[in-house]
Backbone bond lengths (Angstrom), bond angles and torsions (degrees), N, CA, C in turn:
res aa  C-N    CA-C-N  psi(-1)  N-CA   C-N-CA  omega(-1)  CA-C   N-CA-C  phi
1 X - - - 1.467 - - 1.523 109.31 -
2 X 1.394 108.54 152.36 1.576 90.40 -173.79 1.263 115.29 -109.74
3 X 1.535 152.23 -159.18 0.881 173.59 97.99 1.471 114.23 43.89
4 X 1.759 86.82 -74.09 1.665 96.11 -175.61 1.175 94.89 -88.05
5 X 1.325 146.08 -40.52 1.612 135.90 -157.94 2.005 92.37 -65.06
6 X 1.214 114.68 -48.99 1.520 120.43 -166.00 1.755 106.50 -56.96
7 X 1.665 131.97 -48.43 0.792 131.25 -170.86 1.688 122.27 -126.80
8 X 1.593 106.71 41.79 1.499 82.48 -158.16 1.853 112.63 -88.15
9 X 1.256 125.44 13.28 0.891 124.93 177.01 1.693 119.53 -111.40
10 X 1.789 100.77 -6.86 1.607 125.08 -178.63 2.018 93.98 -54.50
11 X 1.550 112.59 149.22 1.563 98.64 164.08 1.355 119.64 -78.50
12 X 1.200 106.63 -175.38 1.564 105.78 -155.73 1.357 95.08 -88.63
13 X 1.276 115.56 159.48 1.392 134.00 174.19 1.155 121.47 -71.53
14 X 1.477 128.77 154.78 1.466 128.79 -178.51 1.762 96.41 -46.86
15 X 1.767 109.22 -64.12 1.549 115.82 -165.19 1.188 110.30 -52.94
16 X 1.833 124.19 -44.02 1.379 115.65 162.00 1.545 117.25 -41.70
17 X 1.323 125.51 -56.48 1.176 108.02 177.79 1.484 140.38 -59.19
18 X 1.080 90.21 -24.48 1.285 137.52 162.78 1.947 108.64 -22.89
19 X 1.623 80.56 -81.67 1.594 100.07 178.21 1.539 116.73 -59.92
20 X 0.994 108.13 -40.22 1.512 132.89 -164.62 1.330 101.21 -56.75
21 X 1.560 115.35 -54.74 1.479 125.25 166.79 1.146 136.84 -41.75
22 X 1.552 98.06 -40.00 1.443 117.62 163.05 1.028 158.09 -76.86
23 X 1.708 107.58 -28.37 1.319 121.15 124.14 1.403 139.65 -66.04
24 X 0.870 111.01 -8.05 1.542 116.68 167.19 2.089 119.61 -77.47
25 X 1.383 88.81 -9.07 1.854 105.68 -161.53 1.315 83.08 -114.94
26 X 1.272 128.52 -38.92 1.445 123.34 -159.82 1.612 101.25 -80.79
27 X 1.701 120.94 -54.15 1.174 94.25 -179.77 1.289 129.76 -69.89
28 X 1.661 105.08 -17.93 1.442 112.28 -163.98 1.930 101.86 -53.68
29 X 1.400 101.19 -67.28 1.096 113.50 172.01 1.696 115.27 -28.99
30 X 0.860 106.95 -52.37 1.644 116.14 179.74 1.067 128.22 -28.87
31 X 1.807 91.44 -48.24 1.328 113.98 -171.31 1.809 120.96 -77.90
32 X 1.470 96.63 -17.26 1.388 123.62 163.98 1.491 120.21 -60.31
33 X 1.314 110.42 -60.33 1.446 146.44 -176.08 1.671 89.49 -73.50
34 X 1.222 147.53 -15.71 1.433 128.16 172.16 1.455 101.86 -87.20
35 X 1.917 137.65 -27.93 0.722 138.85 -129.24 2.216 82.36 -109.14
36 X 1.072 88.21 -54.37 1.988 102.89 175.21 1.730 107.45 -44.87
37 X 1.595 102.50 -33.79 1.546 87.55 -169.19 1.406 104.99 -111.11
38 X 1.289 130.02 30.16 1.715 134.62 -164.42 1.645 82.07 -117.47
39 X 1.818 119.94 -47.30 1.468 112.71 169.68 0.992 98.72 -21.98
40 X 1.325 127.85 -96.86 1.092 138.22 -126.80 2.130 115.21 -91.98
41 X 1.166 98.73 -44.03 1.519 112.46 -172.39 1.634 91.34 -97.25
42 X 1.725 124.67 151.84 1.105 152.66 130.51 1.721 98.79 -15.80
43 X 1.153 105.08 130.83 1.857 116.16 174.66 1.899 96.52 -63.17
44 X 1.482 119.73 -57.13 1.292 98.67 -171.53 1.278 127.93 -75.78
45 X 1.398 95.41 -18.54 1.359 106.46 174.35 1.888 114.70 -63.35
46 X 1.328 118.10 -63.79 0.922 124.45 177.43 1.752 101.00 -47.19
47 X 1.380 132.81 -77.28 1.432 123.47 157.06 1.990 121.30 0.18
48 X 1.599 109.38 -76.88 1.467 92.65 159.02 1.402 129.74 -59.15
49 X 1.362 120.52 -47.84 1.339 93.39 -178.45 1.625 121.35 -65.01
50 X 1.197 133.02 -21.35 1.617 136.24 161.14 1.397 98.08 -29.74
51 X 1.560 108.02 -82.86 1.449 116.71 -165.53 1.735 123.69 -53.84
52 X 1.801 104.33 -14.89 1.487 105.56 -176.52 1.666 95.04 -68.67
53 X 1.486 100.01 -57.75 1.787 94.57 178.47 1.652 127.75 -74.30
54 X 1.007 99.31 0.74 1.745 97.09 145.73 1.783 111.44 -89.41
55 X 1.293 126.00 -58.27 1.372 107.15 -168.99 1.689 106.15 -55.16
56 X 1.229 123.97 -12.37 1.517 112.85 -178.50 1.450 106.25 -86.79
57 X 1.472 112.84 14.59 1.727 106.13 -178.33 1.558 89.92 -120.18
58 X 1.485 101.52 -38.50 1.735 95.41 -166.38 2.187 107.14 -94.38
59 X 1.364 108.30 3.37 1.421 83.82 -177.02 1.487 116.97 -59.34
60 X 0.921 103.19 -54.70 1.678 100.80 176.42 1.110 119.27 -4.01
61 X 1.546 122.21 -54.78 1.407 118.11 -130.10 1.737 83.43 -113.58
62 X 0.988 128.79 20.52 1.822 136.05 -175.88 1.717 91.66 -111.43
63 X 1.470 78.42 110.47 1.937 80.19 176.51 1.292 110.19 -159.75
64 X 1.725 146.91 163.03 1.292 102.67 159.13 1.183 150.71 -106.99
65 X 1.597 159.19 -170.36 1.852 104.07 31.44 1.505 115.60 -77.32
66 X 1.612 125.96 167.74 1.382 106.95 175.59 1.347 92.52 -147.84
67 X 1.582 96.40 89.18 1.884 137.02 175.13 2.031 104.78 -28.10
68 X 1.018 119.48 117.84 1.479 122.97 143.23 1.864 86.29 70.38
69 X 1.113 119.38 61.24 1.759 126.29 174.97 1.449 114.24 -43.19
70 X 1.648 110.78 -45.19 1.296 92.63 -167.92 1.569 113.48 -83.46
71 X 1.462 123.31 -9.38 1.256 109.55 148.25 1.176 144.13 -71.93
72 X 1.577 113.54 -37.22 1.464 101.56 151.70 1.199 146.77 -69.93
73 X 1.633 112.21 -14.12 1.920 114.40 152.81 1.625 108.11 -54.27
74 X 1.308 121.46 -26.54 1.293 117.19 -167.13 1.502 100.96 -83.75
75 X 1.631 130.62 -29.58 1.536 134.46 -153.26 1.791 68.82 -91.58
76 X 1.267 124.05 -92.17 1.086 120.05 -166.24 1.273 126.96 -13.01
77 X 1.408 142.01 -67.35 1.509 160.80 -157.06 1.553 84.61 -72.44
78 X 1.271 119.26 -74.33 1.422 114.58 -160.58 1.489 114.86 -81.68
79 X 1.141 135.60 4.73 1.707 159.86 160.03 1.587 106.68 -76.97
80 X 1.630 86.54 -45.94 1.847 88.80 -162.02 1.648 105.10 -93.12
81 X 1.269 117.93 -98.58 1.170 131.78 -173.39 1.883 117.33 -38.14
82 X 1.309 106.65 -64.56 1.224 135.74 -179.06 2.043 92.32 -49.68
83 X 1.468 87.78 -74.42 1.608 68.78 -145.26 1.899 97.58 -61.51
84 X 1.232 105.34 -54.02 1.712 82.82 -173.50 1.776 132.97 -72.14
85 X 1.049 98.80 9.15 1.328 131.34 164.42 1.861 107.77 -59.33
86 X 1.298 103.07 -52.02 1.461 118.45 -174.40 2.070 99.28 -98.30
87 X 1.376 123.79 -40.57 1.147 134.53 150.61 2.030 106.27 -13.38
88 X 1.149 88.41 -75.31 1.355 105.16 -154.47 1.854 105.69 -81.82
89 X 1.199 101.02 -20.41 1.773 109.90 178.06 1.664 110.45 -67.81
90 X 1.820 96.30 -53.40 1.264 116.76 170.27 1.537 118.64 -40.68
91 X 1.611 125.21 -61.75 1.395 131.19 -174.95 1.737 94.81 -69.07
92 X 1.428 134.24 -26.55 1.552 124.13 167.74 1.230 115.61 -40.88
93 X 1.874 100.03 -66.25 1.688 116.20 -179.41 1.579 118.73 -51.59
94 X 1.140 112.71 -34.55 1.437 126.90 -165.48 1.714 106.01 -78.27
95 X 1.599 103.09 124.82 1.595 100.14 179.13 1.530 116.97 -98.38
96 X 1.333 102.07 -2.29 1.772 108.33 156.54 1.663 112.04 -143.10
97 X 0.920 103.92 157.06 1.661 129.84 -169.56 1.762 113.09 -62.18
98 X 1.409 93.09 -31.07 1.155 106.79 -170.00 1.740 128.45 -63.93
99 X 1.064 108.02 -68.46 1.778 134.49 170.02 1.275 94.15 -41.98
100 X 1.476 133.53 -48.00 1.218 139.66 -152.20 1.465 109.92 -85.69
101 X 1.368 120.97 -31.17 1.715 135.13 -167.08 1.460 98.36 -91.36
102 X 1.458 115.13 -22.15 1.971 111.31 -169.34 1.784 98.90 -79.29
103 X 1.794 102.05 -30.70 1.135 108.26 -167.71 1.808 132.54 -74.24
104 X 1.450 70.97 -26.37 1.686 95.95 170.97 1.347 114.30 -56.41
105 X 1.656 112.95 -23.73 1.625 98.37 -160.41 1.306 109.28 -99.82
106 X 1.339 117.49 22.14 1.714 127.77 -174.62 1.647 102.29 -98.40
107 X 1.440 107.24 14.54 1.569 109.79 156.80 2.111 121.12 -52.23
108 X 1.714 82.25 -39.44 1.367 109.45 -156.07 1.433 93.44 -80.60
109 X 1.287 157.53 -35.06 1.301 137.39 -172.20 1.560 92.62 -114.39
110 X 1.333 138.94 -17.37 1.783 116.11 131.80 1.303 130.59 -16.76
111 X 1.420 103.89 -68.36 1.092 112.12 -176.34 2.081 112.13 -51.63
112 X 1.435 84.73 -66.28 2.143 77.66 166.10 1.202 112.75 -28.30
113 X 1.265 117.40 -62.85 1.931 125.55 -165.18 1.384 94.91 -52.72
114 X 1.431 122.01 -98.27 1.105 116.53 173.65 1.466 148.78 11.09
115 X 1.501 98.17 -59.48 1.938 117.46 -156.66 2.056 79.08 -91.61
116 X 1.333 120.48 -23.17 1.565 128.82 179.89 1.349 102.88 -87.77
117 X 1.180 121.15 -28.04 2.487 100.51 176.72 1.400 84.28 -84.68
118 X 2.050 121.43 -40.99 1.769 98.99 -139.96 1.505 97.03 -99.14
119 X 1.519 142.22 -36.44 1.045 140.32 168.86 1.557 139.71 -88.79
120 X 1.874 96.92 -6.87 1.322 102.79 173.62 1.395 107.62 86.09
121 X 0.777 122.15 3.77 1.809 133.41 -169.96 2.321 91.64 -65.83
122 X 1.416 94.33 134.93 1.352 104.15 176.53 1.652 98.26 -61.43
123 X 1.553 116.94 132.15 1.550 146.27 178.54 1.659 89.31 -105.68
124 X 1.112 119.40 99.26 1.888 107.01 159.29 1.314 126.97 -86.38
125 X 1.286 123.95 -174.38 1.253 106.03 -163.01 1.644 99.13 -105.97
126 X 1.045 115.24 20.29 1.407 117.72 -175.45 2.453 92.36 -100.88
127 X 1.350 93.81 -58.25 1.653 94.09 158.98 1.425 127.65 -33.53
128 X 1.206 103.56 -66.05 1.995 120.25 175.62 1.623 94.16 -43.28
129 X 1.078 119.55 -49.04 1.378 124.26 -146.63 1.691 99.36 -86.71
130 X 1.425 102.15 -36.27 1.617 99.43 -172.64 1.769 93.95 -78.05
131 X 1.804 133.41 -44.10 1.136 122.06 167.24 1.371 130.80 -32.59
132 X 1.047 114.90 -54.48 1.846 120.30 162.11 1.084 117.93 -48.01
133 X 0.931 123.55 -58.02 1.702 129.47 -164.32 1.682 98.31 -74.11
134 X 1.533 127.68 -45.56 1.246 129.18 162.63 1.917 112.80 -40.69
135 X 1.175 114.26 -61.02 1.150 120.89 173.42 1.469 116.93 -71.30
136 X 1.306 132.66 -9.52 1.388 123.69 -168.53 1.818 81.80 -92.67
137 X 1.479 117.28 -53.24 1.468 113.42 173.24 1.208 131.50 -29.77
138 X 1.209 106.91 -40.44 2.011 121.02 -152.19 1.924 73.56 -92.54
139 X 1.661 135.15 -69.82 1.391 119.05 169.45 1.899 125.70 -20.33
140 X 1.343 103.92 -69.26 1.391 114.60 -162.31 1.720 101.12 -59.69
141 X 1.188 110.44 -46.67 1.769 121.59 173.99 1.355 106.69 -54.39
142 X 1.597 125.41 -41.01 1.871 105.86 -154.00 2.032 75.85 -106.68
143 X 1.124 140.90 18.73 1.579 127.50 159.05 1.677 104.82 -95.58
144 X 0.985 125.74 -23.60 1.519 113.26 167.20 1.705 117.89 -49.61
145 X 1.405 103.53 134.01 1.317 107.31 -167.96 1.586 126.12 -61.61
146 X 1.776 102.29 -14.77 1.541 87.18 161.59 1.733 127.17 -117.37
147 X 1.413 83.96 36.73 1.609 99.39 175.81 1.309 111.47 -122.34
148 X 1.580 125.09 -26.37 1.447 135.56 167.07 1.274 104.40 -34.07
149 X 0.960 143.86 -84.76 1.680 148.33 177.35 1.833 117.89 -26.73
150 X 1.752 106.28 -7.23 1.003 108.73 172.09 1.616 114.11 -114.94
151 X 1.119 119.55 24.07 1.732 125.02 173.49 1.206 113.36 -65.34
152 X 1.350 120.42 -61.83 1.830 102.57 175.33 1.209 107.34 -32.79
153 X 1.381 108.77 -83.19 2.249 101.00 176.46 0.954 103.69 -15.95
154 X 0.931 137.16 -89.14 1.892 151.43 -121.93 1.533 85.25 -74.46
155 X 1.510 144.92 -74.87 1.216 137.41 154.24 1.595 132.05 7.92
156 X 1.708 90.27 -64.03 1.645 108.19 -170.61 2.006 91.51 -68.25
157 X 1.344 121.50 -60.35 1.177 146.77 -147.54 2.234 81.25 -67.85
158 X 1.134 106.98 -49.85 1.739 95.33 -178.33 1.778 106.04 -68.95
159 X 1.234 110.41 -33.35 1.492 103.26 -175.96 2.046 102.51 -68.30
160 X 1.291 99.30 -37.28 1.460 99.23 -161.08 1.818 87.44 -55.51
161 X 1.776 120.84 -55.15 1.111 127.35 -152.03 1.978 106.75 -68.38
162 X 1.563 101.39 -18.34 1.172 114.41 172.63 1.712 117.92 -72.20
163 X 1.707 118.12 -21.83 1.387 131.74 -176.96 1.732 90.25 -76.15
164 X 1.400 115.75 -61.62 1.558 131.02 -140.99 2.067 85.82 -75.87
165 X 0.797 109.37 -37.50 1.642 105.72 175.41 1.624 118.93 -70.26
166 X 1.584 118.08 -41.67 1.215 117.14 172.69 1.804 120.35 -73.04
167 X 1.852 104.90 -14.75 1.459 113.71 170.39 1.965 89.75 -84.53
168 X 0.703 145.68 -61.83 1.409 136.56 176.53 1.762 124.85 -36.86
169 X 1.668 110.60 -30.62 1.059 102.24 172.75 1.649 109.32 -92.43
170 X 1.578 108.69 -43.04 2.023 100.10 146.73 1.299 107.52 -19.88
171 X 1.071 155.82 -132.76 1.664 169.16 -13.93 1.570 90.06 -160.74
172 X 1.615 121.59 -44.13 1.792 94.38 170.05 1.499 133.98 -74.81
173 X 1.900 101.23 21.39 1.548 104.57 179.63 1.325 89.41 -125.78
174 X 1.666 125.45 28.31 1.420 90.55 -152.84 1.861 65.08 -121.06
175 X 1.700 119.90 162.72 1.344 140.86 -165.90 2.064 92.66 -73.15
176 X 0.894 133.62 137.91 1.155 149.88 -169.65 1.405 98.87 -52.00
177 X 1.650 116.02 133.08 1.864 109.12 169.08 1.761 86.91 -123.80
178 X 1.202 106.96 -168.56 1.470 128.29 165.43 1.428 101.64 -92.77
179 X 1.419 113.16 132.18 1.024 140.71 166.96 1.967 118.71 -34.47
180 X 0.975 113.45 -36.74 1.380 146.80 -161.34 1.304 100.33 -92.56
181 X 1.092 113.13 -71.69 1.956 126.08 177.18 1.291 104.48 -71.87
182 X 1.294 140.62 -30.17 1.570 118.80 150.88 1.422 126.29 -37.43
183 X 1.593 94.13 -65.61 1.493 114.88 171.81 1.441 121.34 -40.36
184 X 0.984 122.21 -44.34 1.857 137.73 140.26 0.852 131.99 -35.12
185 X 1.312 120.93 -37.52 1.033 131.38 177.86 2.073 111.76 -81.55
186 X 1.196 82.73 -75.23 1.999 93.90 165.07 1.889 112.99 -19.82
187 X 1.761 86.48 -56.37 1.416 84.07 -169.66 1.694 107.95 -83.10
188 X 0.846 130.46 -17.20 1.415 123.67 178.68 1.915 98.92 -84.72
189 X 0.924 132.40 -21.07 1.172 149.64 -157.69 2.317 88.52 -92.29
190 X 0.854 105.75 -67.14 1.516 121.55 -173.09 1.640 114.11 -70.46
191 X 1.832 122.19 -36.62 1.313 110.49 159.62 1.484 115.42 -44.64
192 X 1.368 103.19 -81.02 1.795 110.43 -159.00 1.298 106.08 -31.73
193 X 1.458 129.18 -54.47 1.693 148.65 -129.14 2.455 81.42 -112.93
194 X 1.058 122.43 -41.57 1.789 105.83 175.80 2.086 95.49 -78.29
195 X 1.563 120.97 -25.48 1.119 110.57 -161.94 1.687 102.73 -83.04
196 X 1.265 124.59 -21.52 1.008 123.95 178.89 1.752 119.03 -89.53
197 X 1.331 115.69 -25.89 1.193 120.95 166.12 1.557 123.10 -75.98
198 X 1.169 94.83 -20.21 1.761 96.84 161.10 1.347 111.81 -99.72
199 X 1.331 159.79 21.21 1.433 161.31 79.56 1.701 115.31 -3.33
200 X 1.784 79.96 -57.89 1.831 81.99 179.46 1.798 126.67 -64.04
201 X 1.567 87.84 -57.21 1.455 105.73 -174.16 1.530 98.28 -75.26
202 X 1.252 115.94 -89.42 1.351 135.18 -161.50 2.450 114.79 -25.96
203 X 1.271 77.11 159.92 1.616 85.75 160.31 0.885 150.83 -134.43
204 X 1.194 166.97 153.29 1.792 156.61 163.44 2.267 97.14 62.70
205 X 1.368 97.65 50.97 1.293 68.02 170.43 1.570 141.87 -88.97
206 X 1.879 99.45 -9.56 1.640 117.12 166.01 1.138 102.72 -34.54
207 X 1.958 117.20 -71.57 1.277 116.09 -173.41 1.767 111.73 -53.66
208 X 0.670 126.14 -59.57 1.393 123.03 -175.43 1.463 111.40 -55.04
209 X 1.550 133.40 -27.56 1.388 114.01 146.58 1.197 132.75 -66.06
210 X 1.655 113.69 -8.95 1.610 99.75 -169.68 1.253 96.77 -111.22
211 X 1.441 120.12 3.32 1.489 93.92 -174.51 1.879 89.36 -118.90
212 X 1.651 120.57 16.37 1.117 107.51 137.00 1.535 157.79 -17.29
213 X 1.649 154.55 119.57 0.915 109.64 -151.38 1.829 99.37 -112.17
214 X 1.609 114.68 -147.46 1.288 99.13 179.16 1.688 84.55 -86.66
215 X 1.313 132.58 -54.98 1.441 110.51 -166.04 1.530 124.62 -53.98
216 X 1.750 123.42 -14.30 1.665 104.41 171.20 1.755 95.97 -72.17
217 X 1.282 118.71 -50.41 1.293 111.68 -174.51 1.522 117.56 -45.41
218 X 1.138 125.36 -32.29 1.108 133.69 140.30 1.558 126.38 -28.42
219 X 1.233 130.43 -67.26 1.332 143.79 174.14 1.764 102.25 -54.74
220 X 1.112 91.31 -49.96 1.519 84.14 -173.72 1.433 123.79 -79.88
221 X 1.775 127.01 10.56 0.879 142.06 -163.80 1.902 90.55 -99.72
222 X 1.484 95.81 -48.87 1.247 113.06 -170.59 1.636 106.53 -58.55
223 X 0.975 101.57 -41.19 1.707 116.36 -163.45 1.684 103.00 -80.01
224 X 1.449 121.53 -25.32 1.249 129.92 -179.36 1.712 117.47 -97.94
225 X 1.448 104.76 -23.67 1.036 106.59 -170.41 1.540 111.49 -100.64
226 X 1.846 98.20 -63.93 1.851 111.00 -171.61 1.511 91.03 -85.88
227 X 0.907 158.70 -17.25 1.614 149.48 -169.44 1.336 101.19 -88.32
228 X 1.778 135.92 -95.66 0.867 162.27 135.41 2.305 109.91 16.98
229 X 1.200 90.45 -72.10 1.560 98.58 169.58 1.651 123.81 -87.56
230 X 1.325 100.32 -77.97 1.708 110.26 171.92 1.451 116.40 -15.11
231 X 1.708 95.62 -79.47 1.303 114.08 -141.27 1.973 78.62 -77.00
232 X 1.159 138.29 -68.42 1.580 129.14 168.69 1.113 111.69 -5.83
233 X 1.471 120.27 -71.33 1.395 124.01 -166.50 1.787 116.98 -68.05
234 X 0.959 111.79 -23.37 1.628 126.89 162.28 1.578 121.47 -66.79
235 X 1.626 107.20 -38.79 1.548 108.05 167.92 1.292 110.60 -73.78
236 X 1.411 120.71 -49.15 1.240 104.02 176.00 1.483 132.70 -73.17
237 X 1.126 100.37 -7.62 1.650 96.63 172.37 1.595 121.13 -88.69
238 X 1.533 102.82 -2.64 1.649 122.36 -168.33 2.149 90.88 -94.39
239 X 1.644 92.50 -42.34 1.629 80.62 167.19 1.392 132.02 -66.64
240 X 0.929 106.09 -30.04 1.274 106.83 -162.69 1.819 105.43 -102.48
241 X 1.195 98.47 4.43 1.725 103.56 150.04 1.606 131.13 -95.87
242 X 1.781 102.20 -24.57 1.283 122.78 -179.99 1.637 110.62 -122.94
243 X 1.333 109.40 -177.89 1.365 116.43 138.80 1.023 130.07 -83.93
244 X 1.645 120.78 146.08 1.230 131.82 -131.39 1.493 96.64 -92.77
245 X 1.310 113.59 -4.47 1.476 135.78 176.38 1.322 141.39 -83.21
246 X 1.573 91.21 -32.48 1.556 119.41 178.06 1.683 99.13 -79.74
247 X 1.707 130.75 -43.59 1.226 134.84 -173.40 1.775 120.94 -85.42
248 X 1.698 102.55 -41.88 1.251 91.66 179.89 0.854 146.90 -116.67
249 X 2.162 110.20 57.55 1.608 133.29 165.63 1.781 97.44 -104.11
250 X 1.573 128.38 1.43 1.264 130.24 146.84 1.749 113.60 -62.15
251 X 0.815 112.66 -48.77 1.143 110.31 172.23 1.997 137.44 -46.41
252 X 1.313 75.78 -18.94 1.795 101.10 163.50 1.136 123.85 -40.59
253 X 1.301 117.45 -38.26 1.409 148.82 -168.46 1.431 99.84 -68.49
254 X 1.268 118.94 -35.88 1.189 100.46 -167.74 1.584 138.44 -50.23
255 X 1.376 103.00 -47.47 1.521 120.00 174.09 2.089 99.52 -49.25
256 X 1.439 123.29 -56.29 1.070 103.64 177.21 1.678 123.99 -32.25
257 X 1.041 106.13 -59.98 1.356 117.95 -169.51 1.733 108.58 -51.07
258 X 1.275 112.34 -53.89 1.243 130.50 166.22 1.989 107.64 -38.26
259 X 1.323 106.95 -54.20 1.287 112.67 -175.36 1.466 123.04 -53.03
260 X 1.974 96.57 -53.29 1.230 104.34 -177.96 1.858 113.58 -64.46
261 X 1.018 111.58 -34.24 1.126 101.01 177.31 1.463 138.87 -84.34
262 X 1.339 97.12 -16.96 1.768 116.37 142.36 1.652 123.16 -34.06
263 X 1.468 102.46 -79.29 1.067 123.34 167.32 1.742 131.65 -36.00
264 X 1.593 100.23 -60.57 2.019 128.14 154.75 1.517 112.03 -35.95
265 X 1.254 100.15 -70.55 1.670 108.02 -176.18 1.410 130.59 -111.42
266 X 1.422 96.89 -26.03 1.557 94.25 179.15 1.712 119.34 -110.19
267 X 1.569 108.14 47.85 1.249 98.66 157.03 1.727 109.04 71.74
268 X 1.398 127.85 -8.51 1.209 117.78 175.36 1.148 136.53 -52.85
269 X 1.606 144.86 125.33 1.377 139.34 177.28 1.323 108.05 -68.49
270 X 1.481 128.34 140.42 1.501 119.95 150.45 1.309 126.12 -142.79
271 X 1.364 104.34 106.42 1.610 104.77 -164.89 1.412 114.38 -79.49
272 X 1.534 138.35 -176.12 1.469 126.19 -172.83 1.804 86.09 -71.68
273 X 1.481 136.99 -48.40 1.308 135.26 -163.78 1.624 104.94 -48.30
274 X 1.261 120.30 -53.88 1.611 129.84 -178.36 1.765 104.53 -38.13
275 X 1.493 84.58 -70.96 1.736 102.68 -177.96 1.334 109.11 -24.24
276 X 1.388 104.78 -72.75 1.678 139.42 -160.05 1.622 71.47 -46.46
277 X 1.698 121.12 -116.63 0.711 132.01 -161.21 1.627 139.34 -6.29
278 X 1.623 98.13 -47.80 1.703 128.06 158.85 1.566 100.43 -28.66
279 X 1.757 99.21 -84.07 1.461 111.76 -176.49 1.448 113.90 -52.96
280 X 1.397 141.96 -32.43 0.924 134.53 -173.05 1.568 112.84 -61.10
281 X 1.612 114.04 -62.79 1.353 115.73 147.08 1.271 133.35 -9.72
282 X 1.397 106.90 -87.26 1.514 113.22 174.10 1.633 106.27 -54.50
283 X 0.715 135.75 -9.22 1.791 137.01 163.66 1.557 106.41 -72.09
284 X 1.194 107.30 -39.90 1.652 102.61 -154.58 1.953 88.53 -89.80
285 X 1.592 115.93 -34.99 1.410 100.16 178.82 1.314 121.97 -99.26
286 X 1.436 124.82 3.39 1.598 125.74 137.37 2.173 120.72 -49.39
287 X 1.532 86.42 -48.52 1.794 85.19 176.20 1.979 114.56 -66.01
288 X 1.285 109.62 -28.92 0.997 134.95 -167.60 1.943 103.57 -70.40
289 X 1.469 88.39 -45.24 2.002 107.86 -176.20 1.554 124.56 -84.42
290 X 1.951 95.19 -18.95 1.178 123.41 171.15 1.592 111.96 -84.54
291 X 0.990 119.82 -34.30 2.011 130.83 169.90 1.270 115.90 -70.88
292 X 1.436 121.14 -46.89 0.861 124.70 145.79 1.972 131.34 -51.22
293 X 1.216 145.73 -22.46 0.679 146.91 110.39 1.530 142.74 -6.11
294 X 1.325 106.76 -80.76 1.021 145.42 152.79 2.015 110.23 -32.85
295 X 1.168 111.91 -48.87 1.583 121.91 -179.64 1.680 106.67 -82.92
296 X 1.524 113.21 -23.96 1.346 91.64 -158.54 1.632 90.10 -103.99
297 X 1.110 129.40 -13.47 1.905 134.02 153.28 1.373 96.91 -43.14
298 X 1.359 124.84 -57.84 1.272 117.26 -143.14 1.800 109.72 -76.56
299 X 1.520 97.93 -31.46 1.728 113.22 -175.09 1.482 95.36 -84.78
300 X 1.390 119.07 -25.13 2.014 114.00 168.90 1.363 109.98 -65.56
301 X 1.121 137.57 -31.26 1.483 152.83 -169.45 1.800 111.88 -72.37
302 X 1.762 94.97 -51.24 1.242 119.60 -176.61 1.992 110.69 -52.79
């Protein structure tokens, strides 16, 4: 019997919590650390170089067979390039960290919509309901007057979260990979295709590497190394001890973390409207993560 079949309703373990913590700090931070190194470096640029120092952690593990291709060219492209491509443009445009990190998390009731036009997957009305309220949030937050000036972001940052949800509803038809060799894949998949689009578009990026400092290099260590690998390899090992249901409405948290440190160091505004709005969001894609939840117990049961 395994793991999860033996305990999946046992509470979580110190080490579960453990992890949980850590990804929750790791991306938050991340999301910080995308915003520190867009100062200074080109969004795609900074984007390839992330992924160069991830593929130098994850080539290894890229080898084959590589099951059902044309879905994974499809998880890849729109996983890799696309979404942090727009990821990383977004935290450029964006003049605080904040607006931008609440927005990110509307991957997660995407994904509902989505997996419901393209796979038919049951939409409840408790989902619908948490989608609105997610989106009425991410609205009411970026019309406050000192967040208005950040809508392009907030835009780019829903389309990016709109890519990373439609690669999520890809990947539950797609034949099982390792967690790891995906990740390998993405990132070897997202250098060449962010390194060449910043050639095209981009400018002066010599100067903008050399007058880099040690803390973006920093960020991007973080973003290549503990984001990218770490914090991955921790979700998946948290799934595949639990349900994927029971662990990832912890993950909610993330944008906090993101906030506070917005706010701490980087100069962020937050008016009661921001707040409000924040939470409203994260309300509507907790109910949204909770239905989801909630549906996939019920079809395990079945």
């Amino acid at each position: 019997m395994t793991a999860l079949a033996a305990k999946p309703h046992h509470p979580l373990t110190l080490l579960e919590i453990g992890a949980i913590v850590a990804i929750v700090v790791i991306w938050g931070a991340n999301n910080a650390a995308a915003k520190v190194a867009t100062e200074t470096l080109p969004p795609l640029l900074t984007g390839a170089i992330r992924f160069a120092i991830a593929s130098l952690c994850l080539f290894a593990v890229v080898r084959p067979p590589f099951p059902n291709w044309k879905s994974l060219l499809l998880i890849v492209l729109l996983g890799g390039p696309l979404h942090y491509g727009l990821i990383y443009i977004g935290f450029w445009l964006a003049d605080d960290v904040s607006p931008a990190s609440v927005a990110a998390q509307l991957w997660i009731p995407f994904t509902a919509l989505f997996a419901f036009l393209l796979l038919g997957e049951r939409l409840t009305r408790f989902a619908l309901i948490g989608l609105v309220v997610a989106l009425v949030g991410v609205a009411w937050m970026a019309v406050d007057p000192h967040a208005l000036h950040d809508w392009s972001a907030i835009l780019v940052v829903i389309a990016a979260s709109a890519a990373w949800a439609m690669t999520t509803v890809i990947a539950r038809r797609t034949t099982s990979i390792p967690p790891l060799k995906m990740q390998g894949l993405l990132a070897l998949t997202a250098l060449p295709t962010l390194a060449l689009g910043s050639a095209v578009f981009e400018r002066d990026q010599i100067e903008a590497v050399r007058s880099a400092t040690p803390l973006v290099w920093g960020t991007l260590l973080w973003a290549g190394v503990l984001s990218s690998v770490v914090a991955t390899t921790l979700v998946f090992w948290l799934v595949q001890r639990r349900e994927a249901g029971r662990v990832t409405p912890y993950f909610l948290a993330t944008p906090v973390v993101s906030i506070a440190i917005g706010w701490g160091f980087l100069g962020d505004v937050l008016t009661p409207q921001i707040l409000t709005g924040a939470a409203l969001t994260m309300a509507g894609v907790g109910v949204v993560a909770l239905a989801e939840r909630g549906l996939r117990a019920g079809a395990a049961k079945a």
